[in-house]
PyMOL Python script that loads the backbone (N, CA, C, O; Angstrom):
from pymol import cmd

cmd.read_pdbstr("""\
ATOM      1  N   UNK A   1       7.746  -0.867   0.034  1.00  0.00           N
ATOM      2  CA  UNK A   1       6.928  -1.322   1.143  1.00  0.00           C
ATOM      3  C   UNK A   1       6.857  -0.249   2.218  1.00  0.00           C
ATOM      4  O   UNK A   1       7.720   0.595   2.462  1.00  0.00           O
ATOM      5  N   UNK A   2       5.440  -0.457   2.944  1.00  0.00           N
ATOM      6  CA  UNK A   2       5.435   1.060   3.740  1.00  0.00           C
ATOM      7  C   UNK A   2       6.136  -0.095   5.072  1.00  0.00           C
ATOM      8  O   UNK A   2       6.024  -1.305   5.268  1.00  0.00           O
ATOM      9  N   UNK A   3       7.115   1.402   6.020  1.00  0.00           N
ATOM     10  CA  UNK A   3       7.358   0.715   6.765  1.00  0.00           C
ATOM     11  C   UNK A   3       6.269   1.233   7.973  1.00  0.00           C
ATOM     12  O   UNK A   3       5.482   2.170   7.844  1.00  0.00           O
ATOM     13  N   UNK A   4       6.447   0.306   9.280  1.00  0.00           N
ATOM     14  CA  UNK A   4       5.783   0.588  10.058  1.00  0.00           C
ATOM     15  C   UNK A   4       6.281   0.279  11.628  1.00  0.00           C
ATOM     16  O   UNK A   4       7.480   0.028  11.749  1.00  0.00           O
ATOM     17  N   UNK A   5       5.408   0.277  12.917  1.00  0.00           N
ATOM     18  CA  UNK A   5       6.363   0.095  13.756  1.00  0.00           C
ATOM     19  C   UNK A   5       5.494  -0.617  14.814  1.00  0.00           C
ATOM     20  O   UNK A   5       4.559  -0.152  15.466  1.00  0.00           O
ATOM     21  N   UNK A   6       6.095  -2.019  14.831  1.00  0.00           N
ATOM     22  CA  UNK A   6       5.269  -3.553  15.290  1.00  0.00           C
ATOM     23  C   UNK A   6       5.934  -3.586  16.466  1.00  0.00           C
ATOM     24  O   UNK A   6       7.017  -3.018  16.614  1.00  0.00           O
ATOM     25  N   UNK A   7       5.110  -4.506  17.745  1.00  0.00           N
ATOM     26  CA  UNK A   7       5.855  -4.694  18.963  1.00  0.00           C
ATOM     27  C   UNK A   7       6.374  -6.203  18.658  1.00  0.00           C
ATOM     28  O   UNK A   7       5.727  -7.070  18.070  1.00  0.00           O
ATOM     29  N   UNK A   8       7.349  -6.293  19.054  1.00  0.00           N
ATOM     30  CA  UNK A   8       7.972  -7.583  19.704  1.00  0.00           C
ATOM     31  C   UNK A   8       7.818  -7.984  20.566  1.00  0.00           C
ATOM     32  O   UNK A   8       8.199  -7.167  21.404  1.00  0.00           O
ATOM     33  N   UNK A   9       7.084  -9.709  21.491  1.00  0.00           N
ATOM     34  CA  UNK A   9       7.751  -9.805  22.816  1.00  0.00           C
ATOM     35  C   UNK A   9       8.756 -10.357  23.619  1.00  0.00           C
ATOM     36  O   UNK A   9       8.870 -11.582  23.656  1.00  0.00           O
ATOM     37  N   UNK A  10       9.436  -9.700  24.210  1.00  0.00           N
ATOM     38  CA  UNK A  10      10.891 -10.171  24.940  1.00  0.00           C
ATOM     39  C   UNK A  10      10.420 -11.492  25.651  1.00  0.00           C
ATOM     40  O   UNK A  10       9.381 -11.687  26.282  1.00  0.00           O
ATOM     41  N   UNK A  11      11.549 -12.420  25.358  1.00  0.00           N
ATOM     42  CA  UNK A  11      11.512 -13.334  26.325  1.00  0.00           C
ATOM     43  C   UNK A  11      12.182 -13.282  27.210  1.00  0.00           C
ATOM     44  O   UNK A  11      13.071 -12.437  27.097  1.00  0.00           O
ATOM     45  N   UNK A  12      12.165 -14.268  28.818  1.00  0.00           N
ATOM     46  CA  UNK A  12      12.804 -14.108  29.443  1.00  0.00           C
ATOM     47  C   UNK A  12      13.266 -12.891  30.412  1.00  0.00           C
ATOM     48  O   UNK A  12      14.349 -12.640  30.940  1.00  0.00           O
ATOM     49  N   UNK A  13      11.662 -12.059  30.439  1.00  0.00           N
ATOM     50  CA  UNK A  13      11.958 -10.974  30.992  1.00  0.00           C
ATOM     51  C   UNK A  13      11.240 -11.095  32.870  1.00  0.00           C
ATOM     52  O   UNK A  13      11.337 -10.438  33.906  1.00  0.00           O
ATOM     53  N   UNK A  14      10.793 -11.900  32.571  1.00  0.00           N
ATOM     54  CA  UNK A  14       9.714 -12.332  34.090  1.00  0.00           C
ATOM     55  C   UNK A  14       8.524 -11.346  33.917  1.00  0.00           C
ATOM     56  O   UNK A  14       7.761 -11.392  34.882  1.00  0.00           O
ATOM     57  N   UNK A  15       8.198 -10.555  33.043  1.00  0.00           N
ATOM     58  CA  UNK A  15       7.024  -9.741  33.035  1.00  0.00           C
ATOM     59  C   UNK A  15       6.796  -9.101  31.775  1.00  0.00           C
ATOM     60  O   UNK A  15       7.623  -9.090  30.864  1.00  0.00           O
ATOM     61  N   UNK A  16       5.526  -8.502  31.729  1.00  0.00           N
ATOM     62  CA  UNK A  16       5.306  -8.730  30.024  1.00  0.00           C
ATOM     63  C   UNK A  16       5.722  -7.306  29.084  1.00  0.00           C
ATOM     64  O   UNK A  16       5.099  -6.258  28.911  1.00  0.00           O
ATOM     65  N   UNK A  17       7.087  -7.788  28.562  1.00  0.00           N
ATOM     66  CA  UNK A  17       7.642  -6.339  27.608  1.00  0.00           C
ATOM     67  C   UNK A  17       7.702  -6.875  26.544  1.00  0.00           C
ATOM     68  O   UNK A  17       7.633  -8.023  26.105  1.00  0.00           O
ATOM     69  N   UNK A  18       7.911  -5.385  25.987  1.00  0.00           N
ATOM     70  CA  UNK A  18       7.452  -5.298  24.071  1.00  0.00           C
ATOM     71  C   UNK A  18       8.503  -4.543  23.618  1.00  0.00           C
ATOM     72  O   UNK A  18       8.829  -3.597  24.335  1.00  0.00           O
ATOM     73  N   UNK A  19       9.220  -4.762  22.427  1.00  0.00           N
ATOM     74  CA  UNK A  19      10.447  -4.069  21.917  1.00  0.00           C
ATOM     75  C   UNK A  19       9.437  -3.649  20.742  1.00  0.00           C
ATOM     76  O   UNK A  19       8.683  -4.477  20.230  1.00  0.00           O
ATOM     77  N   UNK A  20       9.480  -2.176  20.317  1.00  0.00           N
ATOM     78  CA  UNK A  20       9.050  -1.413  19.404  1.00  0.00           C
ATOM     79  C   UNK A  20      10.124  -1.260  18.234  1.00  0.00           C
ATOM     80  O   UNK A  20      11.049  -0.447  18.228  1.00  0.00           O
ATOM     81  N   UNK A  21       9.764  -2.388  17.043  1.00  0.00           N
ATOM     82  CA  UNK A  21      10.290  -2.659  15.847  1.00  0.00           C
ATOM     83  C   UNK A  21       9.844  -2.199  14.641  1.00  0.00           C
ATOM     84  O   UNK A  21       8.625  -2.151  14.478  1.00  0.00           O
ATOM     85  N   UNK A  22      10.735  -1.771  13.563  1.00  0.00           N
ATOM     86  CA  UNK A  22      10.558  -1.049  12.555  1.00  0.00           C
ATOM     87  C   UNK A  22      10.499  -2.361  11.552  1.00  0.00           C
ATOM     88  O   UNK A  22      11.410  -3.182  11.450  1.00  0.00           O
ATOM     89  N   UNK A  23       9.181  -2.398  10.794  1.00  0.00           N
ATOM     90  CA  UNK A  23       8.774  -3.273  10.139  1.00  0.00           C
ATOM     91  C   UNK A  23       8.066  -2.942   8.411  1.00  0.00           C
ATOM     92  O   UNK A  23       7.626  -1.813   8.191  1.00  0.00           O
ATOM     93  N   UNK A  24       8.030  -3.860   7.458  1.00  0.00           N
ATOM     94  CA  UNK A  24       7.811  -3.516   6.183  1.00  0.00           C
ATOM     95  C   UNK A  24       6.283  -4.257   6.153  1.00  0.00           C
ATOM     96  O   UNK A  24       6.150  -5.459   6.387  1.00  0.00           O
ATOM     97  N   UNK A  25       4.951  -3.194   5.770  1.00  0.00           N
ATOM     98  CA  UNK A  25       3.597  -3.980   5.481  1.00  0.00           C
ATOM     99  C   UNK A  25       3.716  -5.186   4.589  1.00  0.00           C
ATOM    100  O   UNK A  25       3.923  -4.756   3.454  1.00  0.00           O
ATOM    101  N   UNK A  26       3.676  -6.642   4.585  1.00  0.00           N
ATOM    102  CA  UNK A  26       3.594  -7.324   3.472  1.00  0.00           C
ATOM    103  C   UNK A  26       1.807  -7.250   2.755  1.00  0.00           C
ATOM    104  O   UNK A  26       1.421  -6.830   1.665  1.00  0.00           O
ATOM    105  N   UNK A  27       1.388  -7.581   3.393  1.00  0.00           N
ATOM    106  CA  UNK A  27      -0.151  -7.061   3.719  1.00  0.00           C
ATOM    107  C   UNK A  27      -1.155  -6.766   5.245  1.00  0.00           C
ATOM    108  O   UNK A  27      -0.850  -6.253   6.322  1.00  0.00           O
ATOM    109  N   UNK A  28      -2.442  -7.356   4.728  1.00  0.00           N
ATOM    110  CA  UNK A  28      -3.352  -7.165   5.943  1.00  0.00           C
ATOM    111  C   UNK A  28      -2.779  -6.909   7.509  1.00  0.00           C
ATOM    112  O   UNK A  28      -2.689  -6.068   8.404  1.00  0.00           O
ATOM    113  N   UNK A  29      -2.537  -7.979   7.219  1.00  0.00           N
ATOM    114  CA  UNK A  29      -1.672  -8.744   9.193  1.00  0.00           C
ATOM    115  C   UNK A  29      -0.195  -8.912   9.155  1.00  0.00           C
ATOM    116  O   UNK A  29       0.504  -8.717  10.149  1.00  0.00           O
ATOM    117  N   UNK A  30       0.254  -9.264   8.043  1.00  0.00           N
ATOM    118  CA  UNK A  30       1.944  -9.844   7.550  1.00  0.00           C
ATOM    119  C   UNK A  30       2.584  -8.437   7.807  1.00  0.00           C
ATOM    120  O   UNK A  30       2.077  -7.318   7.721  1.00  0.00           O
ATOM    121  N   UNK A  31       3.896  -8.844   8.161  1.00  0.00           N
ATOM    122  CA  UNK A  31       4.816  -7.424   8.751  1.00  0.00           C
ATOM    123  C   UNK A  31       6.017  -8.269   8.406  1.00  0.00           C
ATOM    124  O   UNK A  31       6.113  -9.456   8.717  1.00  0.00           O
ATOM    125  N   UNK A  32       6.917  -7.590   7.751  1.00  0.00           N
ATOM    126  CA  UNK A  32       8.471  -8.287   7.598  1.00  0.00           C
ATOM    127  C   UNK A  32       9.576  -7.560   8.754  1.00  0.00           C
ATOM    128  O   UNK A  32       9.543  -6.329   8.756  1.00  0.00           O
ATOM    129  N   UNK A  33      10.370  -8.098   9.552  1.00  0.00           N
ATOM    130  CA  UNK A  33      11.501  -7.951  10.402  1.00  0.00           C
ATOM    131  C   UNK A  33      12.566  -7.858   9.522  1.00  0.00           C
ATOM    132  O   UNK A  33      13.067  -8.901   9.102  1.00  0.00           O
ATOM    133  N   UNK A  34      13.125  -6.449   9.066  1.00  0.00           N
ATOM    134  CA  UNK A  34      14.158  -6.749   8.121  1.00  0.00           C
ATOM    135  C   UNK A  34      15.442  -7.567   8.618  1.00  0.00           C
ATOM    136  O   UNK A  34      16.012  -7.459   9.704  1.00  0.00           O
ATOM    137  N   UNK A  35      15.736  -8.370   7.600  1.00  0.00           N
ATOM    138  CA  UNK A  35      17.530  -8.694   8.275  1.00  0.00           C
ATOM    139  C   UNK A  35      18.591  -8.190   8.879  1.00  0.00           C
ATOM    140  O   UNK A  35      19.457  -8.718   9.578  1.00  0.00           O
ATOM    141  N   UNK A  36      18.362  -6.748   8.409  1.00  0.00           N
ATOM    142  CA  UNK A  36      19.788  -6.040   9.269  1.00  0.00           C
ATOM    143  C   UNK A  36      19.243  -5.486  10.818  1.00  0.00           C
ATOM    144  O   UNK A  36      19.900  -4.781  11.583  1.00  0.00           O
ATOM    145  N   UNK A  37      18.047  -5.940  11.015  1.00  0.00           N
ATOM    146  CA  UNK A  37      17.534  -5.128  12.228  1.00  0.00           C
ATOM    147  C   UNK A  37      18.546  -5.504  13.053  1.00  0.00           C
ATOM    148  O   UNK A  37      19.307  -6.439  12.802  1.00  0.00           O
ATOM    149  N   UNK A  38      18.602  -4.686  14.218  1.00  0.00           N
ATOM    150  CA  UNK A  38      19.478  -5.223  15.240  1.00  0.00           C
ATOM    151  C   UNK A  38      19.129  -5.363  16.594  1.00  0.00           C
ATOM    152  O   UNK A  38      19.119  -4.333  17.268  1.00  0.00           O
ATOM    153  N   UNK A  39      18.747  -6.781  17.303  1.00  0.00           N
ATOM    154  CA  UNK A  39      18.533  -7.287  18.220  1.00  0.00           C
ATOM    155  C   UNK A  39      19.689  -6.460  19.660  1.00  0.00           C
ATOM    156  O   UNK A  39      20.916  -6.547  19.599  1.00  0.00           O
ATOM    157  N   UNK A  40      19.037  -5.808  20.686  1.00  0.00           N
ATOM    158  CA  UNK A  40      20.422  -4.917  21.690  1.00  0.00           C
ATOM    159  C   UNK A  40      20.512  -6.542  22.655  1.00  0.00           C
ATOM    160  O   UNK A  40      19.687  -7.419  22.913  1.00  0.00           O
ATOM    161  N   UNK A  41      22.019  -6.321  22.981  1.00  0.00           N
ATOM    162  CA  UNK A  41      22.724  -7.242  23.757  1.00  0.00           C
ATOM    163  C   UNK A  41      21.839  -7.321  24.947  1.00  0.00           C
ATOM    164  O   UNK A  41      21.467  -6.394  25.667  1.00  0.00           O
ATOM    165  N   UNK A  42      21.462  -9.065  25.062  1.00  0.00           N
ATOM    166  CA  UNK A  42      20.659  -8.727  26.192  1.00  0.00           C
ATOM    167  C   UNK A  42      19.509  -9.401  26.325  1.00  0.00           C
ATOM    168  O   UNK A  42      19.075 -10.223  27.132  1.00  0.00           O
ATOM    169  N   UNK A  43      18.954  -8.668  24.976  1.00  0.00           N
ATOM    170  CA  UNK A  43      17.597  -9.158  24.741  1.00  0.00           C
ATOM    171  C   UNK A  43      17.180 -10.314  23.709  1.00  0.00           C
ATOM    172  O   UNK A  43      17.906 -10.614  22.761  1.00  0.00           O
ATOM    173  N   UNK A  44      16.085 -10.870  23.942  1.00  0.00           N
ATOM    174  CA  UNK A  44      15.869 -12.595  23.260  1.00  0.00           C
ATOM    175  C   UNK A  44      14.372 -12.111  22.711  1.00  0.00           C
ATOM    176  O   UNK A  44      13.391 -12.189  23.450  1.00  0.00           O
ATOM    177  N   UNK A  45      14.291 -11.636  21.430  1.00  0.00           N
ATOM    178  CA  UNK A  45      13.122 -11.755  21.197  1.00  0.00           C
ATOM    179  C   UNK A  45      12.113 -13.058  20.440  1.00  0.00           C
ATOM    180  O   UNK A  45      12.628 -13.834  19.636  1.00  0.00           O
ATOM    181  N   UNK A  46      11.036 -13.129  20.724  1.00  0.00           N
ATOM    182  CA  UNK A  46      10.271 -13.728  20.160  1.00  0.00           C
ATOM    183  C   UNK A  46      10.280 -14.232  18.638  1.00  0.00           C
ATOM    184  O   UNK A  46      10.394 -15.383  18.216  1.00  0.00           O
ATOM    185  N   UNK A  47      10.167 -13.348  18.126  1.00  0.00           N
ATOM    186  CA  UNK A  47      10.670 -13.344  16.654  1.00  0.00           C
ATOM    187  C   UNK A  47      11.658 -12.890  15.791  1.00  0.00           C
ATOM    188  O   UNK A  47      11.115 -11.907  15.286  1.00  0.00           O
ATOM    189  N   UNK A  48      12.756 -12.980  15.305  1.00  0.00           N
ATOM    190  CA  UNK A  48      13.848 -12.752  14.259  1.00  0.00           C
ATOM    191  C   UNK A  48      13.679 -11.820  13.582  1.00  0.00           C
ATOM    192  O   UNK A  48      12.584 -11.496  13.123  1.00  0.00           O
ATOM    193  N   UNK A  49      14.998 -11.083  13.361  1.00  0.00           N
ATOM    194  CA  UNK A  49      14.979 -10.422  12.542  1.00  0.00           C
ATOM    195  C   UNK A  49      15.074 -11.311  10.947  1.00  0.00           C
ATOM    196  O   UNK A  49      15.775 -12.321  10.999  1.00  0.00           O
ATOM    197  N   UNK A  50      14.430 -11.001   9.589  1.00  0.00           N
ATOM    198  CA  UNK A  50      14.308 -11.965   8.270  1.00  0.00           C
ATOM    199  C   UNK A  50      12.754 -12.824   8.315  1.00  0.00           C
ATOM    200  O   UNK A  50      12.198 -13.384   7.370  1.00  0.00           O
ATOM    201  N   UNK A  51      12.266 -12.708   9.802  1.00  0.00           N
ATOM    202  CA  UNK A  51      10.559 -13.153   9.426  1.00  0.00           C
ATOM    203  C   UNK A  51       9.515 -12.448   9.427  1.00  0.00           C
ATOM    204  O   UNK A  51       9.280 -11.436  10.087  1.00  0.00           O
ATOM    205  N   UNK A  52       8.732 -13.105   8.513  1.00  0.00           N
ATOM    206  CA  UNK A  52       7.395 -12.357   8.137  1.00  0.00           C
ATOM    207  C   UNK A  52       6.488 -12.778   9.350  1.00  0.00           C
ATOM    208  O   UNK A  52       6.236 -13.978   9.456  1.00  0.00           O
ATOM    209  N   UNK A  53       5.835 -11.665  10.523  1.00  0.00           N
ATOM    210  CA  UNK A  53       5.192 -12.159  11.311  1.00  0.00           C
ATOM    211  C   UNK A  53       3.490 -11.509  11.348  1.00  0.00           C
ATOM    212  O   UNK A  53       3.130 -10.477  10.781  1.00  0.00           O
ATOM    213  N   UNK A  54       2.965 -12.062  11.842  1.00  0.00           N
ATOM    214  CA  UNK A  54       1.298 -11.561  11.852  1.00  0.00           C
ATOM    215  C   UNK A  54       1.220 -11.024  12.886  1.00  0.00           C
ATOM    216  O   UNK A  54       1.476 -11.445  14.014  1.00  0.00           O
ATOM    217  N   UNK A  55       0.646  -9.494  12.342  1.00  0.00           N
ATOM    218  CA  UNK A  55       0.127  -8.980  13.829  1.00  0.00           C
ATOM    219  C   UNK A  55      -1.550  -8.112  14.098  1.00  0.00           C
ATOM    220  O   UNK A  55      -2.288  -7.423  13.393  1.00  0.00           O
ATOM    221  N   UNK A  56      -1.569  -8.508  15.190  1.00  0.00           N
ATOM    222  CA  UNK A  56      -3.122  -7.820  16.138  1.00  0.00           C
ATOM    223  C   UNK A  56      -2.946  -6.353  16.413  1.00  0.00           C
ATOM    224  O   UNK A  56      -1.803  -5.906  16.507  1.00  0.00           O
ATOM    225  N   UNK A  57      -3.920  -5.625  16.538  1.00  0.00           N
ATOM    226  CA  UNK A  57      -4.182  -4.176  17.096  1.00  0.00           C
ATOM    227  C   UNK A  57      -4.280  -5.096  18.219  1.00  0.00           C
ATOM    228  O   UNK A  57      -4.550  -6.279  18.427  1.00  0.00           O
ATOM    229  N   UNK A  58      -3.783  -3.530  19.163  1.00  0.00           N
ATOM    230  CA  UNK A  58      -3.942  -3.106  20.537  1.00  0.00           C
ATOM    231  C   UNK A  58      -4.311  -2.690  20.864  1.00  0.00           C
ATOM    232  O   UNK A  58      -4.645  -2.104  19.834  1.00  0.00           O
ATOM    233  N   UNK A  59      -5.211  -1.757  22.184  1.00  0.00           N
ATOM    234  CA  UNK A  59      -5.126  -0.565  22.322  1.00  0.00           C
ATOM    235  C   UNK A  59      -4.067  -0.288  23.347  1.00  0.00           C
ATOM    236  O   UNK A  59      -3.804  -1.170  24.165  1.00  0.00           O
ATOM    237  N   UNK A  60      -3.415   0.899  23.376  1.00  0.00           N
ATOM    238  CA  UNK A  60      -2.222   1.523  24.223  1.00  0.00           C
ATOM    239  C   UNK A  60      -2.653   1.695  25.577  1.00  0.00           C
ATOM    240  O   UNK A  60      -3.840   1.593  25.884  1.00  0.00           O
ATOM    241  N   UNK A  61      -1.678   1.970  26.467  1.00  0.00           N
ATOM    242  CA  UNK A  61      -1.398   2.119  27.291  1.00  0.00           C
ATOM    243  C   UNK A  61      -2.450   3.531  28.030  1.00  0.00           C
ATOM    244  O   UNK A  61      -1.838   4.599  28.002  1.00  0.00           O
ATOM    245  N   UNK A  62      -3.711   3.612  28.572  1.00  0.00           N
ATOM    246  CA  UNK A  62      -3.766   4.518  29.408  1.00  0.00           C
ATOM    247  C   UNK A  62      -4.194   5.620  27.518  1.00  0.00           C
ATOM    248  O   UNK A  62      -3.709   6.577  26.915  1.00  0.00           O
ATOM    249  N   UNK A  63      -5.319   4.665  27.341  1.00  0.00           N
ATOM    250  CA  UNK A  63      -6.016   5.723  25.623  1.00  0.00           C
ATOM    251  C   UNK A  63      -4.950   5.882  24.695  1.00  0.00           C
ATOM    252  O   UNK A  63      -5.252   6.390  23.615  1.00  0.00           O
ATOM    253  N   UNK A  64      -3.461   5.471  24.935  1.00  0.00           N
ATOM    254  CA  UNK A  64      -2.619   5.799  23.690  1.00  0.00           C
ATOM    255  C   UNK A  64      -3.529   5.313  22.706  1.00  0.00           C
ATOM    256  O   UNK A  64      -4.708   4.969  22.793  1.00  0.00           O
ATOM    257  N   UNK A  65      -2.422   5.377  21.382  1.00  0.00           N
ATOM    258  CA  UNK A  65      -3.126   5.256  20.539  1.00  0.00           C
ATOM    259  C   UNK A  65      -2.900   3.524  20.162  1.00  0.00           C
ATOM    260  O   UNK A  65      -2.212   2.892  20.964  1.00  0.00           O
ATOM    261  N   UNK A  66      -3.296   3.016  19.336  1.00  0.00           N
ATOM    262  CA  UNK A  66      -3.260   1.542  18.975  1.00  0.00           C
ATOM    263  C   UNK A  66      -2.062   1.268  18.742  1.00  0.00           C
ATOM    264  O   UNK A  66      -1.296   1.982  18.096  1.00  0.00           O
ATOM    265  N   UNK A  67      -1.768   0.083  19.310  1.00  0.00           N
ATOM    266  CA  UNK A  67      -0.317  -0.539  18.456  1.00  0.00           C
ATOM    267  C   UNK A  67      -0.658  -1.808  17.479  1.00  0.00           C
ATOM    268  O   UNK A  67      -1.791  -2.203  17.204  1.00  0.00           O
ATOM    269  N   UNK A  68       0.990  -2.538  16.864  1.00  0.00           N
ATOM    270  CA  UNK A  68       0.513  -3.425  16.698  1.00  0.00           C
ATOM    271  C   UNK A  68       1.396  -4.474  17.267  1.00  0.00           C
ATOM    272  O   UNK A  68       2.608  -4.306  17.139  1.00  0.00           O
ATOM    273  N   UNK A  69       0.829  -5.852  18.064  1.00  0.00           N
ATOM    274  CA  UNK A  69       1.407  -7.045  18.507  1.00  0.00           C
ATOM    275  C   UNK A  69       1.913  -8.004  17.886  1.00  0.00           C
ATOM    276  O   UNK A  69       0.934  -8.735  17.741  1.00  0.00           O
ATOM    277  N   UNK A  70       2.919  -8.606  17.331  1.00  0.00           N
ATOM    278  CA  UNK A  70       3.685  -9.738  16.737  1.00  0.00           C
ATOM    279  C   UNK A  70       3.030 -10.941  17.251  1.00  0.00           C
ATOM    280  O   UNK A  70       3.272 -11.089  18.449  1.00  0.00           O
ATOM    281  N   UNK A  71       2.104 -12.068  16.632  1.00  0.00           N
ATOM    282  CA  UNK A  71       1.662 -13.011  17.387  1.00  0.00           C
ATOM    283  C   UNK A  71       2.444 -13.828  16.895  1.00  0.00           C
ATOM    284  O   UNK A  71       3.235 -14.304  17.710  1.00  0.00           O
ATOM    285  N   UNK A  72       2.524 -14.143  15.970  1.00  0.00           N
ATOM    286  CA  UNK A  72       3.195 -15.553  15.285  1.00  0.00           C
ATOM    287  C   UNK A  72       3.710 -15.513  13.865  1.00  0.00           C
ATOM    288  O   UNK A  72       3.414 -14.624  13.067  1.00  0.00           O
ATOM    289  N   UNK A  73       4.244 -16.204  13.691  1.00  0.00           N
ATOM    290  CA  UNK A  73       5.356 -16.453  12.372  1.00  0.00           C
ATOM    291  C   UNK A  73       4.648 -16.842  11.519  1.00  0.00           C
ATOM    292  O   UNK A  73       3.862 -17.645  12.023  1.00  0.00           O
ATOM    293  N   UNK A  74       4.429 -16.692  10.199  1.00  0.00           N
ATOM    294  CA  UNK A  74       4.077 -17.122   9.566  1.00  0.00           C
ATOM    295  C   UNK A  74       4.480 -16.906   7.752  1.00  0.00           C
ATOM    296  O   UNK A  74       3.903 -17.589   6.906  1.00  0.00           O
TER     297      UNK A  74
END
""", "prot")
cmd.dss("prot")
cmd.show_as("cartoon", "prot")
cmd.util.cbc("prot")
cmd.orient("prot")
């Protein structure tokens, strides 16, 4: 599986951040969170490490280049 590198969003942060996660293509939209990923002390993300989540293009920050957004589990 190619890997790739999906945003997460933090909860509980009072404003809107993204943890940049190393993820496996399942297909189209599907992205797998491997199990051993490791969540840093602290932080509450949205989605788990062990789920397959769907994600959206972005565009970056100020013309970066595209990312991709974790919407939902599936």
């Amino acid at each position: 599986m190619k890997t790739v590198t999906i945003y997460v969003n933090l909860e509980n942060e009072g404003v809107d951040s993204w943890r940049p996660v190393d993820a496996q293509k399942v297909d189209h939209e599907k992205y797998f969170i491997p199990d051993d990923t490791i969540i840093p002390e602290g932080e509450v993300w949205q989605f788990q490490p062990g789920k397959v989540v769907r994600c959206v293009p972005a565009q970056g920050k100020d013309g970066e280049e595209e990312t991709l957004l974790a919407v939902e589990s599936v």
